[in-house]
ZAMARGU-4260 file (C-alpha; in steps of 0.2 Angstrom, whole numbers, plus 5000, padded with zeros to 4 digits):
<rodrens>
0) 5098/5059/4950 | 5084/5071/4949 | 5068/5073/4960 | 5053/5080/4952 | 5041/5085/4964
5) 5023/5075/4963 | 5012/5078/4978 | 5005/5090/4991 | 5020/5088/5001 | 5027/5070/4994
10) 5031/5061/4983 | 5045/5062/4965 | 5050/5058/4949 | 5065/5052/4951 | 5075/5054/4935
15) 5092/5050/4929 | 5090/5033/4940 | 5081/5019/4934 | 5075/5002/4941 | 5090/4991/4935
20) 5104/5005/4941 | 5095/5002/4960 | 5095/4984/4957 | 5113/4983/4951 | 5122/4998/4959
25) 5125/5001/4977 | 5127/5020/4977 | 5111/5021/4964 | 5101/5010/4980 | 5108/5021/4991
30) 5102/5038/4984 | 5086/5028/4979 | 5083/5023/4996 | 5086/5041/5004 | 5073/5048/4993
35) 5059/5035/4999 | 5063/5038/5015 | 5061/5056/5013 | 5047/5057/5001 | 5036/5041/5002
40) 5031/5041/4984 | 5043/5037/4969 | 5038/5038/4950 | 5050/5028/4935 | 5046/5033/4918
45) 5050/5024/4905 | 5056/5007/4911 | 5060/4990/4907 | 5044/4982/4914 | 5046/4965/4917
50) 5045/4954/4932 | 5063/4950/4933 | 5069/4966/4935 | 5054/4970/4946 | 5058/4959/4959
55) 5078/4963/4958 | 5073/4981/4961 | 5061/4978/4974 | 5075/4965/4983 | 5087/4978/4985
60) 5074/4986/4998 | 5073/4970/5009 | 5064/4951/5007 | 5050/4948/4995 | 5032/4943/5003
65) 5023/4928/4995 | 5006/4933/4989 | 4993/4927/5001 | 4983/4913/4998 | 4968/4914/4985
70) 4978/4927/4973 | 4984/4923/4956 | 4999/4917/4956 | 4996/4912/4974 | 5014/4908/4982
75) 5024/4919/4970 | 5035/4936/4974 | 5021/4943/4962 | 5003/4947/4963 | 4994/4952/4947
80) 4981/4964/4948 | 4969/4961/4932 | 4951/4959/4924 | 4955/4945/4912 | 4956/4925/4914
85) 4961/4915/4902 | 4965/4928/4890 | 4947/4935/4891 | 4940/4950/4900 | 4929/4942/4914
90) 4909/4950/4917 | 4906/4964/4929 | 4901/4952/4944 | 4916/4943/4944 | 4928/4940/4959
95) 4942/4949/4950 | 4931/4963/4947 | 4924/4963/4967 | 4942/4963/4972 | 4945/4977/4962
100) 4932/4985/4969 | 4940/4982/4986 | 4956/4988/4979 | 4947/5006/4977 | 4948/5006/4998
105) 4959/5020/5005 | 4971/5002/5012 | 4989/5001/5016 | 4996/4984/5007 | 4998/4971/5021
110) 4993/4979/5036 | 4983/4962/5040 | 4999/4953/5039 | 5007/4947/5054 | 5022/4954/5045
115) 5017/4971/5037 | 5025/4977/5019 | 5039/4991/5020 | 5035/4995/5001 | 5025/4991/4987
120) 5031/4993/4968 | 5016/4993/4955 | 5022/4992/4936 | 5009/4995/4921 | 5009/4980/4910
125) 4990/4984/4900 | 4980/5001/4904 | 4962/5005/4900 | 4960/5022/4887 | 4956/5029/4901
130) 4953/5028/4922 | 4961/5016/4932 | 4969/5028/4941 | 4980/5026/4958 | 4977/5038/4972
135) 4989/5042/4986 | 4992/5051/5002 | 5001/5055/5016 | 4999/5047/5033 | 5013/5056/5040
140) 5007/5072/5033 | 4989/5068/5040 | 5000/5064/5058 | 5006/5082/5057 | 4990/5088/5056
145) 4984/5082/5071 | 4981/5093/5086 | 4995/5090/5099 | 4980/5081/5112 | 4977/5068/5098
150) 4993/5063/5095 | 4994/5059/5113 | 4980/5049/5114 | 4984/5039/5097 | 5002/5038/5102
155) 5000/5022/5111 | 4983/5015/5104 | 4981/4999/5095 | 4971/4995/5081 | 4965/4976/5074
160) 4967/4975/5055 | 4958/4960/5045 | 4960/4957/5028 | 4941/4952/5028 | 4934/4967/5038
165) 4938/4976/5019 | 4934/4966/5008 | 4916/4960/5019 | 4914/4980/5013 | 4913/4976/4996
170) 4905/4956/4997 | 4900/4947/5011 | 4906/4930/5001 | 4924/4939/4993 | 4935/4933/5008
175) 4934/4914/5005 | 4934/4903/5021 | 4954/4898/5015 | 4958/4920/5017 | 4947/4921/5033
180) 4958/4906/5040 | 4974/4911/5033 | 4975/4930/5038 | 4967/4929/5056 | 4964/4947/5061
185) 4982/4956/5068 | 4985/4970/5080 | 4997/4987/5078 | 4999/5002/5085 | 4991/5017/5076
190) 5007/5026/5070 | 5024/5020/5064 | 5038/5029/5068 | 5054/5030/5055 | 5067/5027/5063
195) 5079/5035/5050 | 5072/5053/5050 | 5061/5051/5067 | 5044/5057/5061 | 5028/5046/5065
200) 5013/5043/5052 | 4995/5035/5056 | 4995/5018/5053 | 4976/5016/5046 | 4968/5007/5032
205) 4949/5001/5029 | 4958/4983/5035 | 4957/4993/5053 | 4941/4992/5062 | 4945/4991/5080
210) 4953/5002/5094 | 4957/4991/5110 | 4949/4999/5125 | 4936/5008/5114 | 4919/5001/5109
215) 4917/4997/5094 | 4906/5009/5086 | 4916/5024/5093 | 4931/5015/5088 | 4924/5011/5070
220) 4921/5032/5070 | 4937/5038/5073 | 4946/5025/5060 | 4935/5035/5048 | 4937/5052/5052
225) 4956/5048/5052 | 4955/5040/5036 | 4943/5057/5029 | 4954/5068/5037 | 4971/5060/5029
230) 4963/5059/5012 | 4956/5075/5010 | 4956/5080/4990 | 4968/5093/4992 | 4981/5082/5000
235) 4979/5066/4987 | 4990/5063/4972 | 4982/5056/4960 | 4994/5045/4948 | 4989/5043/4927
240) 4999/5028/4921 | 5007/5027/4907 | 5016/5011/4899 | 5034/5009/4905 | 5026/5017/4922
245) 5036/5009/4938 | 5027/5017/4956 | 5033/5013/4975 | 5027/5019/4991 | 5031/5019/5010
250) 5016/5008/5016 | 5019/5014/5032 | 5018/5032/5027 | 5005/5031/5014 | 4986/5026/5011
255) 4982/5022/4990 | 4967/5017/4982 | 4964/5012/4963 | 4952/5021/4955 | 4938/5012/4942
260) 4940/5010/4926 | 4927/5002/4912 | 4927/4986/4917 | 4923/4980/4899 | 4943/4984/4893
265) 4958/4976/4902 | 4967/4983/4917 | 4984/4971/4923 | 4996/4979/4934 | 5008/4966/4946
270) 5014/4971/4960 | 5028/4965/4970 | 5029/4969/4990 | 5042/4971/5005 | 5040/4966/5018
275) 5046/4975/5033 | 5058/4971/5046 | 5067/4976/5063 | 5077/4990/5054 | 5062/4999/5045
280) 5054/5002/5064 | 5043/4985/5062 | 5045/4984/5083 | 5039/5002/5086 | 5018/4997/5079
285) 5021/4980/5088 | 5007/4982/5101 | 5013/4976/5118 | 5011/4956/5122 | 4995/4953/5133
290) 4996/4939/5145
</rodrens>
């Protein structure tokens, strides 16, 4: 295996390795595996996209999420991310178009889960000429960076994540009632420690709008300056797809956004997620239980 260095300070091209050797090969996983942990961001060119060997890669990490209610393909292991229905691009003002929109957030996946995602793993099934990028960066970086008094105070903090406070940013109407119900606003600590190499990252996302103890206006603040601060040009990668293309990242150490595209040609990506558990430091962001 071969790592090619991608990012200010994360993320590879991992080469040499391919989705179905992880899927199939314990040592492949386990190499695989070492390298997320280290650099958050993995590239595979040049793959057998299909949704099979998606999700048998993605499975090696841990248990599949469900897609939330709402999505297409709602209740599969796979949520596709396009501008088309029924075989036909949809107008500018569509839902799918809004979500998109949201999509352009700076957002870990799943933070407004009661169970948070480990990874997610994006494959390119149609691309636009051009745009449509994916943007990442480093929270754990961006936790590095903070001045030693900061860290303190955020060590402990809590923040509320609701899948409708980002897409109320976009559309009052794009959460439907069914979301709002579904994914009630969640609570986490505002940095995940990993417990393999010990080294925290901010757990932020535009899902978070509240800081317990904070009013909200102040609280609001800070999420963005934290969110400015961690996505700063120079530390953002900022990936081109190609056909073939097959993208994870540590959802735990890393904010994305999608970038636009012309609306008026197709985008379709899927994505499968994973979710996190005990092992991946899942009870370190759990805030404390309030009685």
């Amino acid at each position: 295996m071969e790592l090619v260095p991608l990012g200010p300070g994360f993320g590879v091209e991992v080469k040499g390795i391919g989705l179905l050797d992880v899927a199939t090969d314990a040592d492949a996983y386990r190499a695989v595996r070492s390298a997320f942990e280290e650099h958050s961001l993995l590239v595979f060119r040049d793959q057998p996209v299909a949704d099979d060997v998606q999700a048998a890669f993605s499975r090696a990490f841990g248990p599949l999420e469900l897609t939330k209610v709402s999505s297409l393909g709602q209740n599969t292991f796979y949520s596709r991310l396009t501008n088309t229905a029924n075989g036909k691009v949809v107008p500018p003002d569509h839902r799918q178009v809004l979500v998109a929109k949201a999509n352009a957030l700076w957002h870990t996946d799943s933070s407004f889960k009661k169970t948070p995602a480990l990874a997610s793993v994006l494959t390119a099934r149609v691309l636009p000429e051009d745009g449509g990028e994916t943007e990442f960066t480093s929270t754990r970086l961006a936790w590095e960076r903070l001045p030693r008094d900061m860290q303190a105070r955020l060590k402990d903090a809590v923040a509320t994540h609701s899948y409708a406070n980002s897409r109320d940013q976009i559309h009052p109407d794009l959460a439907t009632e069914i979301e709002r119900r579904a994914l009630p606003p969640v609570r986490w600590r505002l940095n995940w420690r990993n417990p393999v190499n010990d080294r925290r990252a901010l757990y932020v996302a535009s899902h978070a709008y509240a800081i317990d103890g904070m009013d909200e206006r102040d609280a609001r603040q800070l999420l963005a300056q934290l969110v400015d601060e961690a996505t700063r040009r120079e530390f953002v990668y900022s990936h081109r797809w190609r056909q073939g293309d097959a993208v994870m990242w540590d959802n735990r150490a890393m904010l994305h956004r999608g970038r636009p595209w012309d609306y008026a040609h197709e985008r379709t990506m899927v994505r499968t997620t994973i979710s996190a558990t005990l092992a991946d430091g899942l009870d370190e962001v759990k805030p404390p239980v309030l009685h």
